[in-house]
C-alpha positions in Angstrom: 79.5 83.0 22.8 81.6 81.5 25.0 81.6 77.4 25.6 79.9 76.2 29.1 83.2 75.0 30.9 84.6 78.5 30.0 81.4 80.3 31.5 81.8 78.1 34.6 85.9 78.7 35.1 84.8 82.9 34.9 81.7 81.9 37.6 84.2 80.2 39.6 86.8 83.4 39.3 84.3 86.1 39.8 83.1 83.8 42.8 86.8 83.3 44.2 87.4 87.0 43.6 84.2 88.0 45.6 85.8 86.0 48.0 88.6 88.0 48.6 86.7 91.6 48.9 84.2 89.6 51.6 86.7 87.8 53.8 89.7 88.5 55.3 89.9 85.3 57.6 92.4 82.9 55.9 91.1 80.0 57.0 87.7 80.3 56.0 88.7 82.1 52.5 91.2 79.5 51.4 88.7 76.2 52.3 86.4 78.5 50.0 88.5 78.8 47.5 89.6 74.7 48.1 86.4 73.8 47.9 85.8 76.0 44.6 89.4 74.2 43.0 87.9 70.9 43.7 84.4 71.2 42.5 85.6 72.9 39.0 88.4 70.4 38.3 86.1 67.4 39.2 88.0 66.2 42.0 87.2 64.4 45.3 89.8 65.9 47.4 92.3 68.4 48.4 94.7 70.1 50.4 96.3 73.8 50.5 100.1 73.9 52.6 101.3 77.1 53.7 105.0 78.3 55.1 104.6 81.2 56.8 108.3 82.3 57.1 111.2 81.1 54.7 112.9 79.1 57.2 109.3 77.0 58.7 108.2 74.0 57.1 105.3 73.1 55.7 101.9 73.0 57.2 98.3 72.3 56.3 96.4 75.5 56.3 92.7 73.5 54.9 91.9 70.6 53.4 88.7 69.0 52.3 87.9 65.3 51.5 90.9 64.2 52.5 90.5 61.2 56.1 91.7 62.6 59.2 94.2 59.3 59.1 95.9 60.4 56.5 95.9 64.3 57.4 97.3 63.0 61.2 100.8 61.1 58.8 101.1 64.0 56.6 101.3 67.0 59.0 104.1 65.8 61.1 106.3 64.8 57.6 105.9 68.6 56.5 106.4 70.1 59.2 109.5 68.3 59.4 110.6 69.6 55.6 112.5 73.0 55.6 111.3 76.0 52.9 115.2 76.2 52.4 115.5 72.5 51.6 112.5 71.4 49.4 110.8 73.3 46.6 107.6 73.0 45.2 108.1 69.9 43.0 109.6 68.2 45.3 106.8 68.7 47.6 104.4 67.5 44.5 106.2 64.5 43.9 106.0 63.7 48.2 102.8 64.1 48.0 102.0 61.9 44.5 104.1 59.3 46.4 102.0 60.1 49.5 98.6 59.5 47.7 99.2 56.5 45.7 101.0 54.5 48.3 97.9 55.6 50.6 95.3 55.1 48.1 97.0 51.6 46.4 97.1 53.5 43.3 93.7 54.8 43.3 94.6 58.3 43.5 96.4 60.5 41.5 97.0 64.7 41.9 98.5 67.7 40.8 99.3 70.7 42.2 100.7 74.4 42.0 102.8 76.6 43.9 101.5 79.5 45.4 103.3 82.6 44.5 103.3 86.2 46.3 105.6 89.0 45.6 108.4 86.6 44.3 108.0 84.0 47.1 106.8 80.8 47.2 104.1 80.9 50.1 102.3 77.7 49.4 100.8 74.9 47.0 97.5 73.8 46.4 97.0 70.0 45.5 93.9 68.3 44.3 93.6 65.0 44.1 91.1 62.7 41.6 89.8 59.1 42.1 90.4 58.6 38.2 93.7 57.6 36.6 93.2 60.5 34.0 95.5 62.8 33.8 95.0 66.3 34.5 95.2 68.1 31.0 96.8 71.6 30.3 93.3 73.2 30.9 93.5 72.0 34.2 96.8 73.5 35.2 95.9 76.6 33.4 93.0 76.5 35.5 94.4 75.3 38.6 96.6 78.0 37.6 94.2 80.5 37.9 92.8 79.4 41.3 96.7 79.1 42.5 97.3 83.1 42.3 93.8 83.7 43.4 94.8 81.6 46.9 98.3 83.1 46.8 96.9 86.6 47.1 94.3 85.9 49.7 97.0 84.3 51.9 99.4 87.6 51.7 96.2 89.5 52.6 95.0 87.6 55.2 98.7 87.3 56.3 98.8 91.3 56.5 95.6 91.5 58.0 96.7 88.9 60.7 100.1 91.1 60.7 98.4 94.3 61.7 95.7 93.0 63.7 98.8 91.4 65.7 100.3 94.8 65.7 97.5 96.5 67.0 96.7 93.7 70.0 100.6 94.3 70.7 100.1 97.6 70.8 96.9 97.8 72.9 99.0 95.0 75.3 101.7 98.0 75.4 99.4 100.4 76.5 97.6 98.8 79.1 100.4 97.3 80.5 102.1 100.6 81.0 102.8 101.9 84.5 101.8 105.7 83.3 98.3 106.7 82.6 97.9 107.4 78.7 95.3 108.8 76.8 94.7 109.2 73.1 93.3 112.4 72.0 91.7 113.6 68.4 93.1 116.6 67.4 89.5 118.4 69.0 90.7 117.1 72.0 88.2 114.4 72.1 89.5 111.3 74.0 90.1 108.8 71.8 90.5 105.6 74.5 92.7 105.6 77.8 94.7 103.1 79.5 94.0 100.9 82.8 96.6 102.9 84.9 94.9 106.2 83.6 91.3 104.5 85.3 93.5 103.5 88.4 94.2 107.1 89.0 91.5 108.9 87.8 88.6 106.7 89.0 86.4 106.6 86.1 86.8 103.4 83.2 87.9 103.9 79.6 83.7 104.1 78.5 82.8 106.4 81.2 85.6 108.9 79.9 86.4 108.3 76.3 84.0 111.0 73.7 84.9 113.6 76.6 86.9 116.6 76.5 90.4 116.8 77.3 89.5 120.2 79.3 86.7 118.5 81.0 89.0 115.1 82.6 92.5 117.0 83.0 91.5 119.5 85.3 93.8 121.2 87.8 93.4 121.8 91.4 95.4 124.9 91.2 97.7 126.9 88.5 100.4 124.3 87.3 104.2 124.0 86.8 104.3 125.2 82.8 102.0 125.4 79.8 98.7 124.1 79.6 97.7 122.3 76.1 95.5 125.2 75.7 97.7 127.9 76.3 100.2 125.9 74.3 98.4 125.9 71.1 97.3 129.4 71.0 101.2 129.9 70.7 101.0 127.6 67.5 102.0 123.8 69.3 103.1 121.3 67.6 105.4 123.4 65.2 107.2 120.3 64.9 106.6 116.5 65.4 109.3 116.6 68.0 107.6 119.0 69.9 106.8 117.8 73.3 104.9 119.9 76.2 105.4 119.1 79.8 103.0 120.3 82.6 103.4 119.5 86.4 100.4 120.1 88.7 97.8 118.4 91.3 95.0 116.8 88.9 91.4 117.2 90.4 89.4 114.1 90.0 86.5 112.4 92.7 88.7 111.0 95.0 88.6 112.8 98.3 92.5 114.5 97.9 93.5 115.9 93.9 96.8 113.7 92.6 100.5 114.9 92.2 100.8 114.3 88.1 103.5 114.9 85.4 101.7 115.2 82.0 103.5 114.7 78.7 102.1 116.0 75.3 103.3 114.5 72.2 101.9 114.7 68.8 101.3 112.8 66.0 101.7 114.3 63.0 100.5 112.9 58.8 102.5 113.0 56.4 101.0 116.5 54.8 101.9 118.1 58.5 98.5 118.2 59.9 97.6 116.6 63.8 96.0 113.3 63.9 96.7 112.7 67.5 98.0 113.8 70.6 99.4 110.9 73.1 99.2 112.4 76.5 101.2 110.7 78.9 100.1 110.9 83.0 102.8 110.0 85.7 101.7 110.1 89.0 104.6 112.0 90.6 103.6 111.8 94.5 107.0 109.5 95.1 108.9 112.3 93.7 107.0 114.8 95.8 107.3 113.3 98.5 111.2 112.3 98.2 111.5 116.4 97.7 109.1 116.9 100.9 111.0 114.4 102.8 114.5 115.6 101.6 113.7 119.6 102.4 112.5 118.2 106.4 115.8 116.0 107.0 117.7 119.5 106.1 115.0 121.4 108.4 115.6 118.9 111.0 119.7 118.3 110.6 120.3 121.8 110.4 118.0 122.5 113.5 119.0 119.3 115.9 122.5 119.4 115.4 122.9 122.5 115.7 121.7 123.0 118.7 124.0 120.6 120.8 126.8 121.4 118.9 126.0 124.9 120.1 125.8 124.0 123.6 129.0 121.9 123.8 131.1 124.7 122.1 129.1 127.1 124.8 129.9 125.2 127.8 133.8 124.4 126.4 134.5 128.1 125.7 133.2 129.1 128.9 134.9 126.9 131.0 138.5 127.8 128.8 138.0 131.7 129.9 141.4 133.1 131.3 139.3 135.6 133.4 137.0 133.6 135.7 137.6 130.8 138.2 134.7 128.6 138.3 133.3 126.6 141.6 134.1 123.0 141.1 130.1 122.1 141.0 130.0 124.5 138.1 132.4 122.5 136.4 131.2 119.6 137.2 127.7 120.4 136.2 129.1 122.1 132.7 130.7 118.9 131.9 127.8 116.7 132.3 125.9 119.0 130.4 128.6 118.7 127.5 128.5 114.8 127.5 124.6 114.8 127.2 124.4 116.6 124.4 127.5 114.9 123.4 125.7 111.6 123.7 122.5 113.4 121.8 124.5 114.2 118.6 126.1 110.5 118.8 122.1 108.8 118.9 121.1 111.5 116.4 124.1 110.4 114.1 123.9 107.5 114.7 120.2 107.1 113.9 120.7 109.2 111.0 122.8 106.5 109.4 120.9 103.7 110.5 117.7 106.0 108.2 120.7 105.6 105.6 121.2 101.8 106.1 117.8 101.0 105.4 117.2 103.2 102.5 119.7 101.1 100.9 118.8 98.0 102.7 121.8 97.5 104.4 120.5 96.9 107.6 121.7 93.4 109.0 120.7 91.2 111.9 122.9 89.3 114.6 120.6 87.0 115.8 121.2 85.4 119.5 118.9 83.7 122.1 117.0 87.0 124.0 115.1 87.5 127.3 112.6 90.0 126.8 111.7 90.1 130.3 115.3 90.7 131.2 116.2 93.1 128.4 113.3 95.2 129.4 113.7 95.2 133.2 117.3 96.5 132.9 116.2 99.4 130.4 113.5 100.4 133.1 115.8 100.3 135.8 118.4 102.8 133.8 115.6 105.3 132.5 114.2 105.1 135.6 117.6 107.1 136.9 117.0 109.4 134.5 113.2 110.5 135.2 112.0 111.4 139.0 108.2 112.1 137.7 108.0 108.8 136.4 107.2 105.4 137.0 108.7 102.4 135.0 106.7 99.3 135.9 107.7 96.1 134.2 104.8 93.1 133.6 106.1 90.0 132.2 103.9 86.9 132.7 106.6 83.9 134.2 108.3 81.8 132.5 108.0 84.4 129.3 109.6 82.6 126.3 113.1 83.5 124.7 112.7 84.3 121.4 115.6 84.2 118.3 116.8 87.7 117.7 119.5 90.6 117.7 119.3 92.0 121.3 121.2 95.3 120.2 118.2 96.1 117.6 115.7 95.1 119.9 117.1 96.9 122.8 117.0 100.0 120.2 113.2 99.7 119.3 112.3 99.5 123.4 114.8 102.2 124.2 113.3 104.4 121.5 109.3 103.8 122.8 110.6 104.2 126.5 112.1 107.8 125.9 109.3 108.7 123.9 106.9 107.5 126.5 109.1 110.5 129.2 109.3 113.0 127.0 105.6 112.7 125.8 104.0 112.6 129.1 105.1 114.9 131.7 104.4 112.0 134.9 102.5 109.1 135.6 103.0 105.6 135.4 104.8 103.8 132.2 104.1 100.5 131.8 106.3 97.8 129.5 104.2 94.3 129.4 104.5 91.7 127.6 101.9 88.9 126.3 103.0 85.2 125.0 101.5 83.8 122.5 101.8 80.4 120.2 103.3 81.8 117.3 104.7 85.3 118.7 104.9 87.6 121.5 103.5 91.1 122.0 105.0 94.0 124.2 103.3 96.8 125.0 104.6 100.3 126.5 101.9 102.8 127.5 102.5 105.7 129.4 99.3 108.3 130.8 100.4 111.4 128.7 98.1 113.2 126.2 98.3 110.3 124.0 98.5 110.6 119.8 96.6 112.9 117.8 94.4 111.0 115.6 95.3 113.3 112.5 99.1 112.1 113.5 98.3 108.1 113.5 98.6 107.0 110.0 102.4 108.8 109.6 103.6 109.2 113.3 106.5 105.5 111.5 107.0 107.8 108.5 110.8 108.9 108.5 111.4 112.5 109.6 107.8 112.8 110.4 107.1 115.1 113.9 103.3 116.0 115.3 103.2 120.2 115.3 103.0 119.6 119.1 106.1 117.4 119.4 108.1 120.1 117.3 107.3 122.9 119.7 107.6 121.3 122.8 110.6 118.3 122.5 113.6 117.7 120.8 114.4 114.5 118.2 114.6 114.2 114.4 111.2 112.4 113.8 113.4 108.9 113.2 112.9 107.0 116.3 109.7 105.2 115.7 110.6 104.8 111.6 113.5 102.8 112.9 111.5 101.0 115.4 109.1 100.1 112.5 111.8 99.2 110.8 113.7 96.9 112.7 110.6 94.9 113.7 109.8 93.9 110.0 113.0 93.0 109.7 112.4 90.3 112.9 109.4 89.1 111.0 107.0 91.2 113.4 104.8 94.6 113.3 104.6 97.5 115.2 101.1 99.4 115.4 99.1 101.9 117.8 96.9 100.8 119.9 94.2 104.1 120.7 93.1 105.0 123.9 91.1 108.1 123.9 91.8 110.3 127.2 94.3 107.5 128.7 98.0 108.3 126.8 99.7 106.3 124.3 100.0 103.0 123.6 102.6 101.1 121.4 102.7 97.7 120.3 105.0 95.2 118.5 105.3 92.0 117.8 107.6 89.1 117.0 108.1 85.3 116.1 108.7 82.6 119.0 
């Protein structure tokens, strides 16, 4: 039969090593096992210090017994000690040195290193209020309790490694700009990210159990193979093997969302599908570069042609050997070629101006600048160039001069004026202006058919024309995405201001 203390040490082990099954928080397991140490080698106090990395110093991961005082002069002298400059005994002989000095020799300790996988991660030290020494028992013991901590720090130190991993991981995911969901291998959704709720409209809980068929639904047939159809041909055949689909997703917003889905899978070790990471891009930028980029050669290839085609008309006619032409028929040929002339130079010239501010290379010469004058000269020169208009100016006196490049801004009210013409076939056109403390507002309004309402929210989209406007008028669909643009650059905004039945009206503003 074995004697008591030995019945006790194999309580205390079988207690320590219950421990470690139970708990897998390190700081609760290894005051535990502390507290055990203590109690089974009599003592009155203790400590266990922990380096976490071979090049940190020492710490205090528990202690029990010991005054805060003393724990408050300790800390900051190991933390200061470096794993690759001090070893275990001379961190027991600091700390003998430590506890008598503190204790005027009332104190005395031992203590062990703790050892995992061939490193030193620690040392547990107990200290007694007896001048005994602590006999071989006791370091066997101490021993004992020693590998005991040194395993539940390297599992606790895993644990903490892969629960790190995993909140890294989740970070990852949710932080991405692309929708991502996580699928079982029965297409069951696993969990999805926060852009994947931003674009579908439902939250991780509301879609996660459901099936993939039943969330990635498609408004009509897509660009490529379905998962479905994809694994009825055998996908994955190999973990490389990534599907790509390209469609409009349906979902309960009112319009169904431009996507790019990516399938990739994730295969164990014996070859069989654990997951499938499905990847969501919302590809309405791309869509709409394409849309945008197929109008502009509509439009180019339309617009320029046709003045091109009128100024080599006119020229060859004019060059004809066989025909003497009137002098008014000259005269009116040649003004026709220099309009049109003048047409391809705006349209060029607008056309890089689009270019500029794609690239944001669209720079300001700001001077001192009448509004009131600026605009009463435009009216005056379209008001040559219309006889079924009116151009009425409405400037309140004095009207403030305001900081800003006269060329741009003569642009933007050039551009609203010739629209205002050739959108309304007479009446009255009216440019005022309205001074206010921190800016100033002009207005042009004209008594035309005014703006479709279906045509307001894009009408300062580049190369964007009402069905109307192509049938009936020229241009490129770049005047007012100009306009927009060259008030923000001033600081101001530009906006429509509706008036049902009484013709358009277009505001901007600017800074005083």
């Amino acid at each position: 039969m074995l004697p008591d203390f030995r019945v006790r040490q194999r309580d205390y082990l079988l207690e320590i090593a219950r421990a470690l099954t139970q708990e897998l928080d390190q700081k609760k397991l290894l005051a535990r096992i502390l507290r055990i140490a203590i109690e089974m080698l009599a003592g009155q106090a203790g400590l266990i210090a922990l380096r976490d990395q071979p090049a940190d110093g020492w710490r205090v991961a528990t202690a029990h017994g010991i005054p805060p005082a003393f724990l408050r002069y300790l800390e900051p002298l190991l933390a200061e000690e470096q794993a690759a400059e001090l070893d275990v005994e001379e961190l027991n002989r600091m700390l003998k040195e430590l506890t008598y000095t503190a204790s005027m020799g009332l104190l005395n300790g031992t203590g062990l290193p703790l050892n995992a996988h061939g490193r030193v991660i620690g040392v547990i030290f107990i200290f007694r209020s007896y001048p005994d020494l602590f006999s071989s028992n006791d370091q066997q013991l101490l021993q004992s309790f020693a590998d005991q901590a040194a395993i539940a720090v390297y599992n606790a130190q895993l644990y903490g490694q892969v629960s790190y991993e995993k909140q890294r991981l989740d970070a990852l995911i949710d932080s991405a700009a692309d929708g991502i969901l996580i699928l079982h291998p029965d297409h069951s959704i696993e969990r999805v990210n926060d852009s994947f709720e931003r674009m579908f409209g439902q939250t991780d809980e509301e879609v996660r159990g459901h099936k993939h068929e039943e969330i990635i639904r498609w408004e009509r047939r897509p660009q490529g193979m379905t998962l479905e159809e994809a694994e009825t041909d055998g996908w994955p055949l190999t973990p490389n093997a990534h599907l790509y689909v390209e469609g409009d997703l349906a979902r309960n917003f009112p319009s169904p969302l431009p996507v790019g889905i990516t399938y990739a899978p994730l295969l164990a070790a014996d070859g069989k599908l654990r997951n499938i990471i499905v990847t969501v891009r919302d590809i309405t930028h791309f869509r709409t570069a394409e849309e945008i980029k197929a109008t502009f050669i509509s439009i180019v290839s339309h617009e320029l042609k046709t003045p091109v085609a009128l100024i080599k008309g006119y020229a060859s006619t004019l060059r004809r050997d066989d025909a003497r032409w009137d002098k008014n028929i000259v005269q009116d040929s040649l003004a026709v070629i220099e309009d049109e002339a003048d047409r391809l130079t705006r349209m060029i010239e607008d056309l890089l101006d689009a270019s500029r501010l794609q690239a944001g290379g669209l720079t300001l010469k700001r001077t001192d600048v009448s509004l009131a004058s600026l605009t009463r000269r435009l009216a005056e020169r379209f008001q040559t160039q219309s006889k079924s208009h009116t151009l009425a100016v409405d400037f309140p006196e004095p009207f403030p001069v305001i900081l800003a490049d006269e060329t741009r801004i003569e642009q933007v009210l050039s551009n609203l004026i010739s629209n205002a013409i050739k959108y309304s076939p007479n009446g009255e056109i009216r440019i005022s202006g309205e001074a206010r403390p921190e800016q100033v507002i002009v207005t042009v309004s004209d008594q035309g058919a005014g703006i479709d309402p279906r045509d307001l929210p894009h009408i300062f989209d580049r190369f964007y024309r009402a069905d109307k406007a192509v049938r009936h008028t020229k241009g490129a669909g770049l005047g007012l995405y100009l306009a927009r643009a060259i008030v923000e650059a001033h600081g101001g905004r530009i906006w429509v201001d509706p008036q049902p039945d009484q013709g358009a009206r277009i505001c901007f503003s600017l800074p005083r």
